[in-house]
N, C-alpha and C positions, 0 to 999 in steps of 0.2 A: 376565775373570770369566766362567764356564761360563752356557751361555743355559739356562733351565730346560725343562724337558719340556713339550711339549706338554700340555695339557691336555685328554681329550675334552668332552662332555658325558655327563652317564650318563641311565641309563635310568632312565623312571619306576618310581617302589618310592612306596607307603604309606609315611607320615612319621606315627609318635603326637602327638596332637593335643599332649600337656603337652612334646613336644620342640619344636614350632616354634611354639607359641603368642607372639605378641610383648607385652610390657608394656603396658596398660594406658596412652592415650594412642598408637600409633603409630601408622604407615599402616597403608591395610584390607590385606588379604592381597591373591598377587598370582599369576595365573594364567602361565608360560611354557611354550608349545610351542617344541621343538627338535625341528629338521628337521635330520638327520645320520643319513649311514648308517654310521655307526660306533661306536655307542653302549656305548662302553667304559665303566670304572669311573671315576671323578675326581669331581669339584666335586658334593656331594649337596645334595639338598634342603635338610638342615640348617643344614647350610656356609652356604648364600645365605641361610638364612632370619635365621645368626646372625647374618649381617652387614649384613643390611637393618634388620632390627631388627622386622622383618616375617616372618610365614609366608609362604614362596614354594613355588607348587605348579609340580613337572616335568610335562610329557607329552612325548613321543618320539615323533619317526616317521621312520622308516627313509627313506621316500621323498615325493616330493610329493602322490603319488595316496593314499597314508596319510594326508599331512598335512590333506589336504582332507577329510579324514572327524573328525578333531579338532579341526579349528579353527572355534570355535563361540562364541559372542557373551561368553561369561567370560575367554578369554582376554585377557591382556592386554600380550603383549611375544609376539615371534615370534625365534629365535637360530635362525639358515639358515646351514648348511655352504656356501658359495660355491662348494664343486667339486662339487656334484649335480648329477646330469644333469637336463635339463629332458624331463617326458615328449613323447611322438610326436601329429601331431597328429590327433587324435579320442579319444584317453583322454581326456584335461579330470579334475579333481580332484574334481568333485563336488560343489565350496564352493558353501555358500549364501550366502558373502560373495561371489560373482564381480560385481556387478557394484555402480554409484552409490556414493556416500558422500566426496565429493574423491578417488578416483583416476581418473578418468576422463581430466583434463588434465595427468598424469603428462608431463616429456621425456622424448622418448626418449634410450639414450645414445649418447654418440659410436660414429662405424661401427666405429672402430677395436677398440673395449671392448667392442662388441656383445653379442660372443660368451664374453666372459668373465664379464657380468652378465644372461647370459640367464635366469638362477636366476632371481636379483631381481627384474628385470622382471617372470616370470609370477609370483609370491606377490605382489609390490605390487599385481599385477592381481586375482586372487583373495580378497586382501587387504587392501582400501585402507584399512580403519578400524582396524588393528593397525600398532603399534612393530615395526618391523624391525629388529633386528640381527644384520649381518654377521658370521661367523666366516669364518675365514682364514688360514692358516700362510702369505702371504706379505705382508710387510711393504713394502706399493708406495704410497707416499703420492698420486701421481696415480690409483691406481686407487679409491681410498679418496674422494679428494672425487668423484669421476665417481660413485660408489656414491652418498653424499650428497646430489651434484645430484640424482640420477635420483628418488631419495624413500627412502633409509635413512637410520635414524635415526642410526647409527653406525657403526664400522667399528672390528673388532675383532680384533687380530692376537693368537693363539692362543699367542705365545710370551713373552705379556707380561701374560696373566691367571691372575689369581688370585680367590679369593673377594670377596672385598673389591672387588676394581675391578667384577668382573661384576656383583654388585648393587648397585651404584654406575649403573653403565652402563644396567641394566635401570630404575632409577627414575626417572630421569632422559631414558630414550628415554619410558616412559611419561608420563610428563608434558608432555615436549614435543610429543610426537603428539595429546595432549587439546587442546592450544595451539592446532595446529595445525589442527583438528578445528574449534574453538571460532571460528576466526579466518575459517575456508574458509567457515562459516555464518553469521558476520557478513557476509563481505563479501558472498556471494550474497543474504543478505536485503537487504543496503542496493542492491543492484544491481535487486531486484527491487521493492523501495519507489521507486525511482527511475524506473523502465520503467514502471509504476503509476502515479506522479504525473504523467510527462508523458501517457501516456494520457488517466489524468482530467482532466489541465488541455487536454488538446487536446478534448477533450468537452463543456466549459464554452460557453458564447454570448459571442459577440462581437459585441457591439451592431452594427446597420447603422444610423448617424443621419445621417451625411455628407447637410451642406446643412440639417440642421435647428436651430432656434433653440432647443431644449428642452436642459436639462443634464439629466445620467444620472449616477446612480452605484449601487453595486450592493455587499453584503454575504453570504457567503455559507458556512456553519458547517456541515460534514454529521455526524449523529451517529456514524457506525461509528468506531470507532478507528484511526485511522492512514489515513483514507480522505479524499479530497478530495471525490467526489461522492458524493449521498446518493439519495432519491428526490423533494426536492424539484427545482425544474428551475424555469427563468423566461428570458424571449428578449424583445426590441425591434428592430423595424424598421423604415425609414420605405420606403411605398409612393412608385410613383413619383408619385403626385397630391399629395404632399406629408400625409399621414395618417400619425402618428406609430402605432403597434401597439405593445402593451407587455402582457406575459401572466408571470402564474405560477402555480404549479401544485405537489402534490403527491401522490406515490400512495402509498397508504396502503403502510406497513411501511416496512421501516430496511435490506433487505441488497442484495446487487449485484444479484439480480434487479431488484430496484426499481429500482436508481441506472439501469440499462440501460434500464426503460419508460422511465423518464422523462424520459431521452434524444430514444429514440426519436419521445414524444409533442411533446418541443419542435421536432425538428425537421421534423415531419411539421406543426406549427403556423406554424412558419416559410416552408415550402412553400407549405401550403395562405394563407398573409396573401397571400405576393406573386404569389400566382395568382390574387388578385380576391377570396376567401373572407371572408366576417366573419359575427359576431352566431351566429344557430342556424345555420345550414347548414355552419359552421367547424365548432361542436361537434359536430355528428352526426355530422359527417365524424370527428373526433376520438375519437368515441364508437366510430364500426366500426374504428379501427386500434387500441385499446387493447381492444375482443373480441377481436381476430385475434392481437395480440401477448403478452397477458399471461398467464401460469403458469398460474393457478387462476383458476373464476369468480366467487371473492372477493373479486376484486383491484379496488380504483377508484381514483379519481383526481379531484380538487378542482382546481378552475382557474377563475382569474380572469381576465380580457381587458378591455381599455379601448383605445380608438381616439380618438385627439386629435386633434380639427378640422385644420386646415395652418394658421388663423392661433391653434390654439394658446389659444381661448377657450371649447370645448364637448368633451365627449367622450360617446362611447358605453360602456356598463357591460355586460357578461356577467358572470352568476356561476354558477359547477359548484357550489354546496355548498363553496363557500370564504369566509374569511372576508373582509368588502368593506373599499376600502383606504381610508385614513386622509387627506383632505384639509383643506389648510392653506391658507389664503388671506390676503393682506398685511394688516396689522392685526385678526384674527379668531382666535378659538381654533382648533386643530386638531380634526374631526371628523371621523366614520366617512360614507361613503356609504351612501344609501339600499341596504337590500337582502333590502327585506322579498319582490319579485318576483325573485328567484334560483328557480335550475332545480338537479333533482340534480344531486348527484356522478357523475364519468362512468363509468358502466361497470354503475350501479345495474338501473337502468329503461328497457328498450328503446323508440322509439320517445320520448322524452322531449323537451323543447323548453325553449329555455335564451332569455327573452325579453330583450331590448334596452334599455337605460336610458338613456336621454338625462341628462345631467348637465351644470350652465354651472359651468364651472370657475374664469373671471373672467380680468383683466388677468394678476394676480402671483399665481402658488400653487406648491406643493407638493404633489404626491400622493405616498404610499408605499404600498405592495401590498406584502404577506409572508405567511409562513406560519405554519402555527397554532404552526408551533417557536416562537414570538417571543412568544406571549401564553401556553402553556401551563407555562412555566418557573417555582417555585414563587416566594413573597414573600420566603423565608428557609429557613434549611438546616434542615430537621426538620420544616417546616408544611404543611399537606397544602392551605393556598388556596393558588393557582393565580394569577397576572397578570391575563388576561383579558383582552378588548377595554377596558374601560374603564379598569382600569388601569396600561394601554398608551399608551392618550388622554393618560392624568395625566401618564403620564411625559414623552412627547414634548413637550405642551407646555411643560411645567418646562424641558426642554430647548430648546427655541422660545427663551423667555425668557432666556435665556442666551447667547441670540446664532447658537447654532447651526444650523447647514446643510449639504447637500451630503454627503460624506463623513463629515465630523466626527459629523452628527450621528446617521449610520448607527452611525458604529462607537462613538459614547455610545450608544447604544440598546442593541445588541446587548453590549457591555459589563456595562452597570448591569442586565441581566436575568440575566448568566452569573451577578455577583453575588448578586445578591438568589438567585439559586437554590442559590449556596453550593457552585458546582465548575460544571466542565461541563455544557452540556445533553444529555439522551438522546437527544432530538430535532431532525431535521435543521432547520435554520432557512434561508430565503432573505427578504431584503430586499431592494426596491430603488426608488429616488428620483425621480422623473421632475418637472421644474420648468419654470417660466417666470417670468424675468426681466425686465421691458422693458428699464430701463437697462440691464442684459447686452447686449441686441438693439440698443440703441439705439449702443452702445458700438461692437458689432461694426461696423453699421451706416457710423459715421464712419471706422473704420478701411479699410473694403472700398475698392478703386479703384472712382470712378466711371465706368459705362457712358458711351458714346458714344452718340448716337442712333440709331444701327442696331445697336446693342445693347439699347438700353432699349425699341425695337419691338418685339424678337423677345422678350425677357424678357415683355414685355405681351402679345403671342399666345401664349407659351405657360404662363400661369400658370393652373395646376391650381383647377379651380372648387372651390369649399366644400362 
């Protein structure tokens, strides 16, 4: 059976609109530049457009340094002469596609092939966001997938097309190059969602309680979407005198500038607790690195602080203009801390003074500290009241009554408020738990190996005063 003629491509010509117009339903029309310097008579505009079932528009260019002056963001399939010579180096094409967009980590091809898909190589380089397809009068299957590895979309031997295959070929490289497109930007965003979350999660606090009797637990919702930290922020330490430190905090606005102070103010908090710091002289200090650090002189910051005795039965109260935290005591309804003497929000009023609250917290209690994300959440999806402190109070207890604590009744809290506000909150939310148990203590207590007597001296010399 005789092989049929090669086929060129031809040169661009004007097509009338009512000749290539496609049926009503088809695909949108379809842009191909051909790179050929031999731009004979053969396969027209029309030809492809009948058999796509599509208007398909030609452009031509002689060489690569042409091609680069027509290859322009409509384009949508590129048919490259494989025997072009590749230009010299310092011409360059001029493409405003040379560079980003997935071809960057292109392989290269085998040494072997080098030289015979040096074409390819430079258009996929100038080119990384268009369908490549090969032209080619030789029929070399290893050269063909080597072309493929390297990033063509096809490989197409010149003595075996016709109309019909060629836009066949051309719809089909288009789409899979959209695939492939679609795919390279999945997987870089989840690459980069992922590099982000361990960031954010290595940015989060990691309690220091080691040796303390108090349980912690901690709840933590930021509002940006897709984001783990927010601008709220909250930290616990225990000093070495045995003084439990427990702070949270929030600065005003919702975007990473924020989530960054707020960082920075926790662990400039953390710093200054285990360097002897508390009460005002903590805040002030607080106060000068959140001048020094934050954006605009808009910017402030709410923060609450409490310092729990080492046995665990008194604590100290600081308040920035936050709201004060909700204590629970064994058999007693839950209520708010005094906190009628609170000092501003940090960042308002210079020279400001943030005074000291003595609070007896008792045997058995719970404190919770949060942010105003946890009471500002509406009652119901359409209502414009708001939770609020007090019915925050209602709820916890309801929940008290129920048996709950610890975790559980973190993550019922922050729950039945996402509800009641009827989706998501805007608002970044942090909570978190700070308790005391006797029987807990008492528990541990029996479990601990007993001291020897030149252990239980040295424990008694060095037990941190009250």
């Amino acid at each position: 059976m005789p092989v049929p003629a090669p086929i060129p491509v031809p040169p661009q010509r004007d097509v009338p609109a009512a000749e290539t117009s496609p049926a009503a339903g088809h695909a949108a029309d379809l842009t191909v530049l051909v790179i050929e310097d031999d731009p004979a008579s053969g396969i027209t505009g029309p030809e492809l457009s009948a058999a796509a079932g599509t208007r398909v528009r030609i452009r031509t260019a002689r060489n690569l340094t042409e091609a680069g002056r027509l290859l322009t963001d409509d384009v949508d399939c590129i048919l490259l002469d494989l025997a072009l010579p590749v230009p010299t180096a310092g011409t360059g094409t001029g493409s405003p596609f040379a560079c980003g967009g997935g071809g960057d980590h292109r392989p290269e091809p085998a040494p072997h092939r080098a030289e015979e898909l040096a074409v390819l190589t430079h258009v996929l380089r100038i080119a990384p966001l268009h369908a490549v397809l090969v032209l080619t009068a030789r029929d070399d299957a290893e050269l063909a997938a080597e072309a493929v590895r390297v990033g063509a979309q096809d490989y197409l031997f010149r003595g075996e097309l016709d109309a019909r295959v060629l836009s066949r070929a051309i719809r089909y490289a288009v789409e899979r190059k959209r695939a492939d497109i679609a795919q390279h930007q999945l997987t870089e965003s989840g690459l980069r969602a992922q590099e982000n979350a361990r960031l954010e999660r290595g940015l989060l606090p990691t309690p220091l309680l080691e040796g303390s009797d108090l349980s912690f637990a901690a709840r933590y919702r930021p509002g940006r979407s897709r984001a783990l930290l927010g601008g709220d922020f909250y930290d616990t330490v225990r000093t070495p005198d045995g003084t439990v430190h427990a702070m949270i905090g929030d600065v005003c606005g919702h975007g990473p500038d924020e989530a960054a102070l707020g960082v920075e103010l926790r662990i400039a908090w953390r710093a200054l607790t285990l360097a002897g710091l508390c009460g005002d002289r903590l805040l002030s200090t607080l106060q000068q690195v959140l001048e020094h650090e934050r954006q605009s002189e808009e910017v402030f910051a709410t923060l609450c602080t409490v310092d729990i005795a080492p046995d665990g039965r008194r604590a100290g109260l600081c308040l920035a203009g936050h709201p004060a935290p909700l204590l629970a005591r064994h058999g007693r309804p839950a209520r708010l801390l005094p906190y009628e003497d609170g000092g501003p929000a940090l960042g308002l009023l210079p020279h400001a003074r943030w005074p000291r609250r003595q609070v007896e917290l008792g045997g058995e209690w719970s404190l919770m500290m949060y942010t105003d994300g946890l009471i500002e959440g509406r009652v119901g999806a359409g209502s414009s009241q708001r939770l609020g402190q007090d019915g925050m109070v209602a709820m916890v207890n309801r929940q008290l009554e129920q048996g709950l604590a610890g975790e559980e009744l973190l993550e019922a809290a922050v729950t039945e408020v996402r509800e009641r506000h009827g989706g998501e909150l805007t608002d970044d939310v942090a909570v978190l738990l700070l308790g005391r148990d006797p029987e807990r203590i008492r528990r541990r207590g029996r479990s601990a190996p007993r001291p020897g007597p030149a252990s239980t001296a040295s424990a008694s010399a060095q037990r941190p005063p009250l």
